[in-house]
C-alpha positions, 0 to 999 in steps of 0.5 A, spaced: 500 500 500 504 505 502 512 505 497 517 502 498 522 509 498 522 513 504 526 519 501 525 525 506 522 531 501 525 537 503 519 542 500 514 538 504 512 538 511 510 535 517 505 540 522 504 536 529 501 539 535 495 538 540 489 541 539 489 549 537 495 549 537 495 552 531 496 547 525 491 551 521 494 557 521 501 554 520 497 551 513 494 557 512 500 561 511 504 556 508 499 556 502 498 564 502 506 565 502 511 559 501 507 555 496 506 562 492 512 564 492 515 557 490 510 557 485 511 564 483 519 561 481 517 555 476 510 555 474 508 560 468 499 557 469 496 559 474 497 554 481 492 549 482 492 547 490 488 541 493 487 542 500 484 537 504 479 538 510 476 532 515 470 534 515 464 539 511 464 543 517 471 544 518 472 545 510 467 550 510 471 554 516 478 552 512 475 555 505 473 561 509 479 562 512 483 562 504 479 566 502 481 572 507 488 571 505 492 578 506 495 581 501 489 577 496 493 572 492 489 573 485 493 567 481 491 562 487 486 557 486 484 552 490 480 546 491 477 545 498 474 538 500 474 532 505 477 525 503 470 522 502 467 528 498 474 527 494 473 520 493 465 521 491 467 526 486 472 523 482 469 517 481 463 520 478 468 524 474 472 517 472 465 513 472 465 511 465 472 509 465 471 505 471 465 502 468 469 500 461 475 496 465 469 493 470 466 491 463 459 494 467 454 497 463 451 502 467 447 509 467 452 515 469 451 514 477 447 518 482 449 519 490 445 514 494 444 516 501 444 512 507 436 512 509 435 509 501 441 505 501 438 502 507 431 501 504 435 499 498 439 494 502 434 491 506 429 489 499 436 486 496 437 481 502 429 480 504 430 473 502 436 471 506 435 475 512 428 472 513 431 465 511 437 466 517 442 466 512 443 473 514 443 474 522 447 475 528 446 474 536 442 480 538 442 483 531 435 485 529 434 485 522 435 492 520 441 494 524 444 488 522 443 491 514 446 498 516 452 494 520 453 489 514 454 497 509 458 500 515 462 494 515 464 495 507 465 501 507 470 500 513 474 496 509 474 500 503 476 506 507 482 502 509 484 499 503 481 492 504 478 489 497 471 486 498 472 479 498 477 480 503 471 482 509 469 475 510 476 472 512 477 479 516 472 478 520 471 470 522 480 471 524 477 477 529 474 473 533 467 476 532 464 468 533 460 470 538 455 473 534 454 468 529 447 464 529 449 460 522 456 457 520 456 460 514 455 466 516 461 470 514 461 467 507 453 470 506 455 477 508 461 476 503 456 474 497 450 479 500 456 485 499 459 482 493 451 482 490 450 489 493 455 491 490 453 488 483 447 491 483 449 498 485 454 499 479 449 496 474 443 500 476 449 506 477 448 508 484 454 511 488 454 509 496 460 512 500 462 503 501 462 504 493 466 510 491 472 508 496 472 502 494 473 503 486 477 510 489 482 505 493 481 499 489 481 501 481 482 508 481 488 512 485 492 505 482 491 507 475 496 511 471 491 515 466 489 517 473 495 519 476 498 523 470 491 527 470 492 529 478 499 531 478 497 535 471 491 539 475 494 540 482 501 543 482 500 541 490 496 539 496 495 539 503 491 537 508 489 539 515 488 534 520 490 527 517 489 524 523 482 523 522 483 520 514 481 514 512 488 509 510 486 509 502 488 517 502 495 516 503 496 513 496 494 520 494 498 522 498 504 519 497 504 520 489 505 527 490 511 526 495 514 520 490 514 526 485 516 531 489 510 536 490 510 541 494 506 538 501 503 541 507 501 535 512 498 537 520 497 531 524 494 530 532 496 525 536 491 526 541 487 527 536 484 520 532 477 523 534 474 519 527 478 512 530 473 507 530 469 510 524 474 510 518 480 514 521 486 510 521 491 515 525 497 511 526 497 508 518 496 516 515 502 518 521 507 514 517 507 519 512 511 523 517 517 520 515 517 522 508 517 530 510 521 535 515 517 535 521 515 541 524 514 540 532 509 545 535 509 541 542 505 537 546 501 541 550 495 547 548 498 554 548 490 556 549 484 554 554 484 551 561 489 546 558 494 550 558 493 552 565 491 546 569 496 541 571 493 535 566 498 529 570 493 531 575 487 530 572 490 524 569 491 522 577 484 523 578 480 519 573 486 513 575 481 509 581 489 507 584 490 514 585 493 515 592 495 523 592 491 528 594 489 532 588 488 539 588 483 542 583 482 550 582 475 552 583 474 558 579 476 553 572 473 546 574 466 547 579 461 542 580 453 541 580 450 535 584 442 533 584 440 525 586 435 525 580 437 527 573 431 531 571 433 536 577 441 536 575 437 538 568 434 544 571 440 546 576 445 546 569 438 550 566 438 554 572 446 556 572 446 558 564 440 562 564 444 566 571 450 566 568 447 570 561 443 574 565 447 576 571 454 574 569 454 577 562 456 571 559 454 571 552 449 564 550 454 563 543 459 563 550 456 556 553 456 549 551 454 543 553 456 537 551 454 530 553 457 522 552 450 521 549 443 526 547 436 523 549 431 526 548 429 528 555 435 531 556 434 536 550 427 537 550 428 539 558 433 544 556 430 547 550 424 548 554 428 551 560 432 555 556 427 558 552 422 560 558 428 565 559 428 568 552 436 563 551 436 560 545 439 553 544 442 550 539 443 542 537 450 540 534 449 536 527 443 533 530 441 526 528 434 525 529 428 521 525 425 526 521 419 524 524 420 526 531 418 534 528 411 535 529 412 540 523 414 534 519 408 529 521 404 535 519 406 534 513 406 527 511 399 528 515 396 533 508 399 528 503 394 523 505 388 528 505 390 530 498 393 524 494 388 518 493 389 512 497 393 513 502 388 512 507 391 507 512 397 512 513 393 517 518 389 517 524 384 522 528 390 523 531 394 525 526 388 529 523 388 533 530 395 534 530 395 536 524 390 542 525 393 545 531 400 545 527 397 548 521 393 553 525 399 556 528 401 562 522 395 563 518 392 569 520 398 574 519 398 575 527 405 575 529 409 581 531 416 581 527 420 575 529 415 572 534 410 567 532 403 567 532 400 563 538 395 557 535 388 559 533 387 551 534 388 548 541 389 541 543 381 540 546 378 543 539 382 539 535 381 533 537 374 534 537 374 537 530 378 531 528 372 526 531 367 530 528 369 533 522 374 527 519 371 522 515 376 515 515 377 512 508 383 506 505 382 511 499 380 518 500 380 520 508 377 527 507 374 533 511 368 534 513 365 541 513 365 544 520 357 546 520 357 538 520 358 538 528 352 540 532 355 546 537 360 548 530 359 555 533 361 554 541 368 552 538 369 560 537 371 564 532 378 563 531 378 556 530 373 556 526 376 561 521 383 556 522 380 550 520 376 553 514 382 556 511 385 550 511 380 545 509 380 551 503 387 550 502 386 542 502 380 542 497 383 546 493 390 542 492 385 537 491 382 540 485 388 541 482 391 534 482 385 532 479 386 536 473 393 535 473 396 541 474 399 539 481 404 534 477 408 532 484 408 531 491 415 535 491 411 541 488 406 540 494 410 539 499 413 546 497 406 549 496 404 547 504 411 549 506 411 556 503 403 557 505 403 554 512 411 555 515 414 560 511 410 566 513 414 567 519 420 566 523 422 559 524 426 557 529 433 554 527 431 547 529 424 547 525 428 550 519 433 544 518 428 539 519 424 542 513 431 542 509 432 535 511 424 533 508 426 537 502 432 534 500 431 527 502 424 527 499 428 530 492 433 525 493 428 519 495 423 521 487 430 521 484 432 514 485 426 511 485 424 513 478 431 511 476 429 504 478 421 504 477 419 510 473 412 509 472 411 508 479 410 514 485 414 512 491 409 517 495 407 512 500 413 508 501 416 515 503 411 516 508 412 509 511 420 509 511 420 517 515 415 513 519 419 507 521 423 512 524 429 513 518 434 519 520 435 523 514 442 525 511 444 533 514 442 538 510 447 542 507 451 545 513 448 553 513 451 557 519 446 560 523 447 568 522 446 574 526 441 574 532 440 566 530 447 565 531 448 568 539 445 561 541 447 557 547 451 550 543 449 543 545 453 537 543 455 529 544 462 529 546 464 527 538 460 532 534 463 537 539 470 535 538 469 534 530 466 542 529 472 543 533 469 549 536 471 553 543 468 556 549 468 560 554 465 555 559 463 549 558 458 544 562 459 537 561 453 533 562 452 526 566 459 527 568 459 521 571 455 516 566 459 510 564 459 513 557 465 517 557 469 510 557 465 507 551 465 510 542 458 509 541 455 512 535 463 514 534 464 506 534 462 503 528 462 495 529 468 491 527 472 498 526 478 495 530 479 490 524 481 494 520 486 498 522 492 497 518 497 494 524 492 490 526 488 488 520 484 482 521 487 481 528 482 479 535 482 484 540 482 483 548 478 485 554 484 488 556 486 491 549 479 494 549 480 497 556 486 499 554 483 502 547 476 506 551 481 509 557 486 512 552 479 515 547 478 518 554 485 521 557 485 524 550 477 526 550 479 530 557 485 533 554 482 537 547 475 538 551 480 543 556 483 545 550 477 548 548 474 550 554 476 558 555 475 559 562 471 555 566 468 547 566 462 545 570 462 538 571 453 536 572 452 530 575 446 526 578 447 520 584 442 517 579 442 516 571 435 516 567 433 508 570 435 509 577 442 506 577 448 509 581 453 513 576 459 511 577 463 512 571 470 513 569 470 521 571 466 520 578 473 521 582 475 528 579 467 530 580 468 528 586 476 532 588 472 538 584 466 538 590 472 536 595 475 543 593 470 548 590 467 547 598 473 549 602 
């Protein structure tokens, strides 16, 4: 995989440090003077830079930066991506090329997303996985689908070839899980078979764009000569996050002595466990001069705090007394949960108020998000005129009641959707409907609902007529004391079952052609005529995308058919969609207080003056949850296909977490609150890893 010459190059370089301890920076000025100006020397074409991001959301933040580069370089183009979004990129650009050598006949491709790759999936395998072929111990059949993709795409990452994942896999020692002995060759004929099936149907999911990039393309030499053409150098910030198969890019250009710039954390490996492998992509550090910002942050309560001791703390063998300074590390203490959310609640809504603590200043992070824990401070803060912001939030699309609402108005519309509604979806629908009709609302409030609860659900009982093929609304005048509803419930509902009717007319004559143009008509008449909040706003964003992307795969696949209510169903099962386009909130959107799981906070790579890190004692500070794909271990190149321990799990989890402890007090400016309960959501005792140093914060913040 890697080159047999390890020759240093003398005008490529290796940024190492800690978190903030400015390796972007050091980029960004390598690429505003020293790239220029050796461009500047040999090449008479404009330069062409590849620079590399780990995430969208840090590419956007590079991009910008670039852009504000002082003096402006006016011959300095560059490319910005993310090593997935590179790997998409150039094969669709290299498609029909990939197809010819593949000897596959297939249309040009098109970007499958996980919740249709899941749908897609699962139909393939239907067979196998009712017949047992496909099963593991205590895996249910739709998240043994997701593991089986995941599990592609993290060998392809890694550089792995398909046939090779059964063999990976059964020497892992993963027997545990098996339910059939033939189950590891089964899962490699179901991804061979998917793979199949995605190239002749042109269908491009991330396991198939990193495994034809790692597999076929960066291995071609047409493709090598077009790189080297069109990009004069590259860089590329945070390798440390990157899958193995980037650093056969990485190193064609150090083979032919391009002009490099590579930064690289070692406390970093914040994507371990999904596709990173740090330790692999590090040895390109042998091929360039090594630039060492140290070992330590220069910013945040890192720089400050002695971390030998808070190393000390976390160790349960610790025996010396520890002293934490309270005006940085402080504690909040409650029994139950619920009274610790209201506390955290109570002590943000005190510091904004009384403190001057800007909200954009605060962050809560947590090892996990439910949904008690974020509704409770969403309504808390809210109450207090603070706003609070989900970080990349993954939640089922359903889970918004504007959404529901939604799906709700296309059974009413399109013929024969009536089994996907109810009276209480009907009455839900009714009261979020009525929320901006009659042009009530100051600027930049909403108005109040003109349907409660009570009403709507008597409407729904009387008004609303049930049927397989056309459920429908009845006027209000059918329900006897229609008149003792009151005035304005009574114009909300007309002006909707108006609006309804009138849709209705319109299809029937076929000038409403497509859900999508309906769907885009509810939201602009109903949810666009105020000022959604940031949450309500991406969750429309999401349905729109999803709902493009979901008409456009289906009538490549079946273009006679209408997916509608295939669509309805899947966002009722609960499918989370792919995020939206990140979008920035802006001006007074933008001063919100930020909440956050541990790894979105640490992949934004964001700051705050104050942090509070919620249920500090759980036990899941010690695990990679969602950040820990199944498998994933096995396909770290050093240790490819290799068992792993008890003891080298533990080992593995207590490292994640002195490295966890060590960029979050980076990242926190001023002042830390440690938010523990005695007591977890179901009544256990907490006593996790960080239980030790919340209790040496309590010890010393009351002496």
């Amino acid at each position: 995989m890697s080159s047999n010459s390890c020759s240093v190059s003398f005008n490529s370089f290796w940024i190492v440090g800690p978190s903030r301890s400015g390796k972007t920076r050091r980029l960004v000025e390598y690429i505003g003077e020293q790239v220029w100006s050796e461009w500047d020397a040999g090449y008479t074409a404009n330069p062409m830079i590849l620079v590399f991001a780990a995430t969208g959301d840090n590419r956007l933040d590079l991009d910008d930066r670039l852009t504000r580069l002082d003096p402006p370089r006016g011959g300095l183009l560059s490319q910005t991506t993310t090593p997935l979004g590179f790997c998409l990129n150039q094969v669709s650009l290299f498609w029909p090329q990939l197809m010819q050598h593949l000897a596959i006949e297939s249309q040009f491709p098109v970007r499958l997303r996980p919740e249709t790759e899941q749908e897609l999936a699962q139909a393939l395998w239907q067979e196998d996985l009712e017949r047992g072929a496909l099963s593991l111990e205590g895996v249910s059949p739709v998240r043994l689908v997701r593991q089986l993709l995941d599990t592609w795409a993290l060998g392809a990452a890694s550089g792995v070839a398909i046939a090779d994942i059964p063999t990976i896999l059964e020497e892992g020692e993963l027997g545990s899980w098996a339910k059939t002995p033939d189950i590891w060759d089964n899962i490699g004929v179901a991804l061979k078979q998917w793979r199949s099936w995605c190239l002749t149907h042109g269908l491009l999911t991330y396991g198939l764009a990193l495994d034809l990039y790692g597999q076929y393309l960066i291995g071609d030499r047409h493709y090598q000569t077009y790189l080297l053409e069109r990009y004069q150098s590259l860089c590329a910030d945070d390798v440390d996050e990157y899958p193995a198969i980037m650093r056969y890019l990485f190193e064609l250009f150090l083979e032919h002595e391009r002009p490099c710039l590579f930064t690289y954390n070692r406390e970093g490996a914040i994507r371990i466990g999904l596709n990173a492998d740090p330790q692999y992509m590090g040895q390109i550090a042998q091929r360039c001069q090594i630039e060492d910002l140290g070992n330590r942050p220069n910013q945040g309560l890192a720089r400050t705090l002695d971390l030998d001791q808070i190393e000390q703390v976390i160790n349960p063998l610790f025996a010396q007394p520890v002293r934490l300074p309270p005006e940085s590390i402080q504690s909040l203490q409650t029994v139950s949960r619920s009274q610790l959310l209201r506390q955290t609640a109570e002590t943000i809504i005190d510091a904004v108020q009384n403190q001057h603590i800007p909200p954009q200043d605060i962050a809560i992070i947590a090892p996990g998000l439910d949904d008690i824990a974020r509704y409770t401070l969403l309504h808390l803060l809210d109450r207090a005129d603070i706003p609070l912001r989900p970080l990349n939030e993954q939640r089922p699309l359903i889970a918004s009641p504007l959404i529901r609402a939604l799906l709700t108005l296309l059974t009413l519309v399109y013929p024969g959707l009536g089994r996907l509604v109810n009276r209480e979806a009907i009455a839900e629908m009714l009261i979020i409907l009525s929320h901006p009709l009659l042009g009530t609302a100051q600027p930049n409030q909403p108005p109040p609902y003109w349907i409660d609860p009570v009403r709507a659900g008597l409407i729904a009982d009387y008004c609303y007529v049930p049927d397989p093929d056309r459920p429908h609304l009845l006027p209000m005048e059918v329900f006897d004391r229609w008149d003792r509803l009151g005035y304005r419930p009574s114009t909300a509902y007309n002006q909707i079952r108006t609006w309804i009717e009138n849709q209705k007319q319109e299809h029937s004559e076929r000038l409403l052609t497509t859900p999508l143009i309906f769907l885009d008509r509810a939201i602009t008449r109903f949810f666009l005529t105020h000022t959604l909040p940031y949450d309500q706003l991406a969750a429309i964003r999401e349905l729109m995308e999803t709902a493009h992307h979901y008409w456009q795969i289906h009538h490549r696949l079946h273009p006679q058919h209408s997916p509608l209510k295939q669509f309805i169903q899947l966002l009722r099962q609960g499918a989370i969609a792919a995020n939206p386009y990140p979008v920035r909130p802006t001006g007074p959107k933008a001063n919100t207080v930020t909440l956050a799981t541990i790894f979105q906070y640490r992949s934004s790579r964001l700051s705050h003056r104050w942090h509070f890190w919620l249920d500090a004692s759980s036990p899941l500070w010690l695990k990679g949850g969602a950040a820990n794909l199944w498998a994933a271990p096995l396909f770290l190149q050093h240790r490819l296909g290799k068992p792993w321990t008890v003891e080298q799990t533990q080992e593995a989890d207590e490292e994640r977490l002195r490295r966890i402890l060590l960029d979050l007090l980076s990242r926190a400016e001023e002042r830390v609150y440690l938010c523990h309960s005695d007591l977890a959501v179901n009544g256990t005792e907490q006593t996790g890893p960080l239980f030790a140093l919340v209790s040496a914060s309590l010890k010393f913040s009351h002496q």
